[in-house]
C-alpha positions in Angstrom: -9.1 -42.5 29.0 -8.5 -45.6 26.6 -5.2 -47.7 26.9 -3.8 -46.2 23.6 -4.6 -42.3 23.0 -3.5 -42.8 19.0 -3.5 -46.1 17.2 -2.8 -46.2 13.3 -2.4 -49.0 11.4 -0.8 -48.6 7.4 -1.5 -45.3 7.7 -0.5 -43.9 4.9 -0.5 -40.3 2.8 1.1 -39.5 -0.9 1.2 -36.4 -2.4 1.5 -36.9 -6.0 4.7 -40.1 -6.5 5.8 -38.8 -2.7 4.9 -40.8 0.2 4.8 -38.2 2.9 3.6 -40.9 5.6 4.2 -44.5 4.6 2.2 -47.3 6.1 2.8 -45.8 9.8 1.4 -48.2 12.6 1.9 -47.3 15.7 -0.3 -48.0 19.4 0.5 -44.4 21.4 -0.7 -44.8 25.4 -1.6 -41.9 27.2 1.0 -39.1 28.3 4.1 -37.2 27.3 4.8 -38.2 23.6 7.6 -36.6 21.1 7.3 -36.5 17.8 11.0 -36.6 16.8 12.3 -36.3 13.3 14.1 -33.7 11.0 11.9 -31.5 8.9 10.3 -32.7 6.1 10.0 -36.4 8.1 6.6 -36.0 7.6 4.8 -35.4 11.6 3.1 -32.4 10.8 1.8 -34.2 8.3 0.9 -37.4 10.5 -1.0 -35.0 12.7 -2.9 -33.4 10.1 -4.0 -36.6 9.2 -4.9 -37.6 12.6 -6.9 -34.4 13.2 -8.8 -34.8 9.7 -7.3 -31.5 8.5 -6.0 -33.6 5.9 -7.5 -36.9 4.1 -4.9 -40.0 4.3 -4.7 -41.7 1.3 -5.0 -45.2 3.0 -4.7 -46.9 6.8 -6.9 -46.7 9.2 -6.0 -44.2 12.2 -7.6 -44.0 15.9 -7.7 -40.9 18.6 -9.1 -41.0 21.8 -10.8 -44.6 20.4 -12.7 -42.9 18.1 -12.2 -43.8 14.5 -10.9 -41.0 12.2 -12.9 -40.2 9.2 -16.1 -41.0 10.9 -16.2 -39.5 13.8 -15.0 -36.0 13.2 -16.8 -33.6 15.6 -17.0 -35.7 18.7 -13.0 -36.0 18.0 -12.3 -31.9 17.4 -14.2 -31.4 20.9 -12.1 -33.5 22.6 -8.2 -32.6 21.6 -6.2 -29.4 21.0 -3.9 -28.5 18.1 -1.7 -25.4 17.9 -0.3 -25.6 14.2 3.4 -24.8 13.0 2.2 -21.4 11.9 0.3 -18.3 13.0 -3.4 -19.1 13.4 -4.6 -15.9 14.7 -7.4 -13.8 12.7 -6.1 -10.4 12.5 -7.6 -7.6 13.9 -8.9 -9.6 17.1 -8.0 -9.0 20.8 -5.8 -11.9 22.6 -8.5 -12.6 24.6 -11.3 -12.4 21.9 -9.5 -14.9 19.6 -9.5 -17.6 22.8 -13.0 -16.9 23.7 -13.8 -17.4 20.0 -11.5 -20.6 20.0 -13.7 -21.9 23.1 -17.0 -20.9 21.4 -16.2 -22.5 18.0 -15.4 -25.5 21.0 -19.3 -25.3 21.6 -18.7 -23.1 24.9 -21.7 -20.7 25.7 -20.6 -16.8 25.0 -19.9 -15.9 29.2 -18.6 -19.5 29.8 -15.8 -18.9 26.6 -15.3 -15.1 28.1 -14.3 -16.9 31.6 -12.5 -19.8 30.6 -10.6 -17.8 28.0 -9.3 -15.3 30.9 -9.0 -18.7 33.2 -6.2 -20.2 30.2 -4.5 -16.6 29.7 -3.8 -16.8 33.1 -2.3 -20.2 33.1 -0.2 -19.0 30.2 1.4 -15.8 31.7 0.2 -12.9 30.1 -1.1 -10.2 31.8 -2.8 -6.6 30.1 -1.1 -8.2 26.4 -4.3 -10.1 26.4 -6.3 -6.8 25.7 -3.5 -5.7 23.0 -4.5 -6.8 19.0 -2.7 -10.0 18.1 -0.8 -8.6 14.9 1.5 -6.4 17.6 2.2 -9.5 19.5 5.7 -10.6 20.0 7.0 -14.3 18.6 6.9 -15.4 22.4 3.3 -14.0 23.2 2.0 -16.0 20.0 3.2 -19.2 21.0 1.3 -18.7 24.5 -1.8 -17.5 22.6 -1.5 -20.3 20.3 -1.2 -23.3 23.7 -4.4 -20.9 25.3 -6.7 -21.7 22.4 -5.7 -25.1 22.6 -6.2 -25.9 25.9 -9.4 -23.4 25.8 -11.9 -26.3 25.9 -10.3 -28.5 28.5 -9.2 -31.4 25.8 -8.1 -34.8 26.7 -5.4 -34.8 24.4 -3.3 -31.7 22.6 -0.9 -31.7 19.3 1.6 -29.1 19.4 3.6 -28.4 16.2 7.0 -27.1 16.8 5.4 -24.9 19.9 9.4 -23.4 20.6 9.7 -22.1 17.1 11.8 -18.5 16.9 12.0 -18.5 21.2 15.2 -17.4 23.0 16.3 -19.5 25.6 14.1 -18.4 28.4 11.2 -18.2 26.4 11.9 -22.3 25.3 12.0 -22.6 28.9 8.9 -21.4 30.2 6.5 -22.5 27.1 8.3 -26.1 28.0 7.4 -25.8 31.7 3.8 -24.8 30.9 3.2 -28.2 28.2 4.8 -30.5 30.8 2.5 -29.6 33.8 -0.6 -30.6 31.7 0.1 -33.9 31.8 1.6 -33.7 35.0 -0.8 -31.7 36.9 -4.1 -31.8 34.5 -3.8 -35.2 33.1 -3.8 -34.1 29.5 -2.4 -36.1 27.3 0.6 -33.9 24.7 1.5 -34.6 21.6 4.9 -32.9 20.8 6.3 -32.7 17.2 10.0 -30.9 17.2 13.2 -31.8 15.3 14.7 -30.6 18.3 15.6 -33.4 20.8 16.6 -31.5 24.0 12.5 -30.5 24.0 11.5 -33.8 23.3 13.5 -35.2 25.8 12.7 -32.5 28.6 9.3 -32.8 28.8 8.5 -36.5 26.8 8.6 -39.9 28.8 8.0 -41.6 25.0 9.3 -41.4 21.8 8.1 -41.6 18.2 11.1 -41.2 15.6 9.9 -40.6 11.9 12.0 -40.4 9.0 10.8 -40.3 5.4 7.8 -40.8 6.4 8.1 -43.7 8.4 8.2 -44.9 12.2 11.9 -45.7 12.7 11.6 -45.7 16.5 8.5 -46.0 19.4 9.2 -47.0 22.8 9.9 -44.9 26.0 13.1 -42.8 26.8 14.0 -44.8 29.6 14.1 -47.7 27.3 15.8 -46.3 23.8 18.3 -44.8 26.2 18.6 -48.6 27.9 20.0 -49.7 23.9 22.7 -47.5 24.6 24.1 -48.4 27.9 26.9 -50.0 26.6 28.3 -46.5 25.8 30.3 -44.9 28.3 32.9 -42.4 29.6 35.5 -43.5 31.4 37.5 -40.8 33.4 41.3 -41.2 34.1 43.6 -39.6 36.1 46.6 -40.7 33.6 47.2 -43.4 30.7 44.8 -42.3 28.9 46.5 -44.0 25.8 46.7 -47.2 27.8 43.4 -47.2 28.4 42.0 -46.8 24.9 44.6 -49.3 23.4 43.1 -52.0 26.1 39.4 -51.3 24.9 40.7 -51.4 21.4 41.9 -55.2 21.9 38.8 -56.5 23.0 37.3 -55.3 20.1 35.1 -52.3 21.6 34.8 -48.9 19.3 36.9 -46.5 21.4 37.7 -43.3 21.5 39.7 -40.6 22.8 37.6 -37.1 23.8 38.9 -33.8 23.8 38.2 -33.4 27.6 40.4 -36.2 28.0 37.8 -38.5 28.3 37.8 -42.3 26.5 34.2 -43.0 25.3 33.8 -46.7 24.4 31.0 -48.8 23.7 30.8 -52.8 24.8 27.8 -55.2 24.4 27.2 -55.1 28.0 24.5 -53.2 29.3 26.4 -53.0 32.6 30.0 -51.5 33.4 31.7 -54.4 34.4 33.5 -55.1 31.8 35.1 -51.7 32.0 36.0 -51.9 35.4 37.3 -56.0 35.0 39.9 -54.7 32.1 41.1 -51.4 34.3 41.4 -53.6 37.1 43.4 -56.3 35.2 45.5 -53.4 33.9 46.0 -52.0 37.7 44.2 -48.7 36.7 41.7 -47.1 38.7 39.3 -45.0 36.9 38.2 -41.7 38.8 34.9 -42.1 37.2 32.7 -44.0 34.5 29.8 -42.4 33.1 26.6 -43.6 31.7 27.2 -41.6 27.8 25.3 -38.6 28.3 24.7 -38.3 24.3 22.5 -41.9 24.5 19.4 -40.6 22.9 21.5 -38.5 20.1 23.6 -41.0 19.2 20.5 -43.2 18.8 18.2 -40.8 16.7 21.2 -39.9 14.5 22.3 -43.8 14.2 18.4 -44.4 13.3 18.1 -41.7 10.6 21.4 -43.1 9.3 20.0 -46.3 8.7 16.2 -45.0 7.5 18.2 -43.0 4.6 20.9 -46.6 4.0 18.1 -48.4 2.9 16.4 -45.7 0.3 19.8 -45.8 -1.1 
């Protein structure tokens, strides 16, 4: 495995006077990443790009090590994709389309047959496999979709928006599945969501795109580390008090509708919280790291990318 799974440097992509990916340079090591952006940020089309599906218009982009736009094959045997959309060719069997996936992969006939039933398995579904693919629920795509993408054993898979149109428990389980293949298989996954509670339950790094551009990359142990100057601070009574004190040393402060008084100091420790209670003889019953760290600095990112187009 090479120390950076996806390196880009200016890559960029136009469609017409519209910059859909705009000079993007980023060094991506191996493991959990998310994709993170609304739609229309452009990561579809960052992995298109990446997977050669779509030319760039300039940059240079890396996978695996291997240079995109000269090494194309060698690349597509070695990395998974499940696009945004149905892929499935009508008419076919859930199984047939996989083996088909893993022969197109450059598996012989009876080794695609076996490893197609081996990632059906691994997928949860049982007799649907022998059902055609146009009766297939919105749930039992999605795990067809992650089976032909895993079919041929890749070191690396994209997944486009793999939770699309699932109810809860559905999100769940297709969620559990893309985090054990890192975790137990060592495959690399590449998830692009506007949703951040998938990002952030399976991801241990981040890539935030905006307008085409790279607005955030680092882990989510560290983007949430910007934030820990944002707390809760739980009190029994004077809650008024308590927001007027933060107020005077200048802090952003507010009042919560659970009673709560969110504030945010420079500090990233709580300290300063518990110096001014203490000065004030208020105990709190509890301060809380913010548990909205990661929202609050997406959304304070996205604010900022669309400030300085206007």
């Amino acid at each position: 495995m090479p120390e950076y799974v996806i390196q880009t440097e200016g890559l960029t992509k136009r469609f017409g006077p519209q910059r859909a990916l705009d000079a993007v340079s980023v060094a991506i090591p191996p493991g959990p990443i998310g994709l993170l952006g609304p739609n229309g940020a452009g990561k579809s089309t960052f992995m298109k790009c990446l997977l050669q599906l779509m030319p760039s218009t300039s940059g240079k982009a890396q996978v695996l090590g291997m240079e995109v736009g000269r090494v194309g094959r060698e690349i597509r045997t070695r990395v998974g994709y499940t696009p945004e959309q149905d892929c499935h060719i009508p008419g076919m069997l859930g199984c047939e389309y996989v083996a088909y996936c893993a022969q197109l992969s450059g598996l012989p006939y009876q080794a695609a047959r076996q490893r197609a039933h081996e990632m059906l398995d691994f997928v949860g579904m049982g007799q649907e496999r022998y059902r055609k693919i146009d009766t297939y629920s919105t749930g039992m795509r999605q795990r067809l979709k992650l089976a032909q993408a895993i079919v041929h054993d890749p070191e690396i898979i994209f997944l486009d928006e793999p939770t699309n149109g699932l109810d809860p428990n559905g999100r769940e389980q297709i969620l559990d599945l893309i985090r054990s293949l890192w975790l137990e298989h060592g495959i690399s996954v590449v998830l692009s969501s506007h949703l951040l509670n998938d990002v952030q339950r399976i991801c241990d790094q981040i890539v935030i795109i905006a307008l085409g551009k790279v607005l955030e990359h680092d882990t989510i142990a560290n983007l949430t580390a910007r934030r820990s100057g944002a707390a809760e601070v739980v009190v029994a009574r004077d809650q008024d008090q308590v927001h007027a004190l933060f107020k005077r040393q200048g802090w952003q402060s507010e009042q919560l509708p659970n009673g709560h008084i969110k504030v945010e100091h420079a500090s990233l420790e709580i300290n300063p919280i518990l110096e001014i209670l203490h000065a004030a003889h208020i105990t709190p019953l509890e301060i809380l790291p913010s548990p909205n760290a990661l929202e609050e600095l997406f959304v304070q990112a996205l604010n900022t990318a669309h400030e300085s187009v206007s």
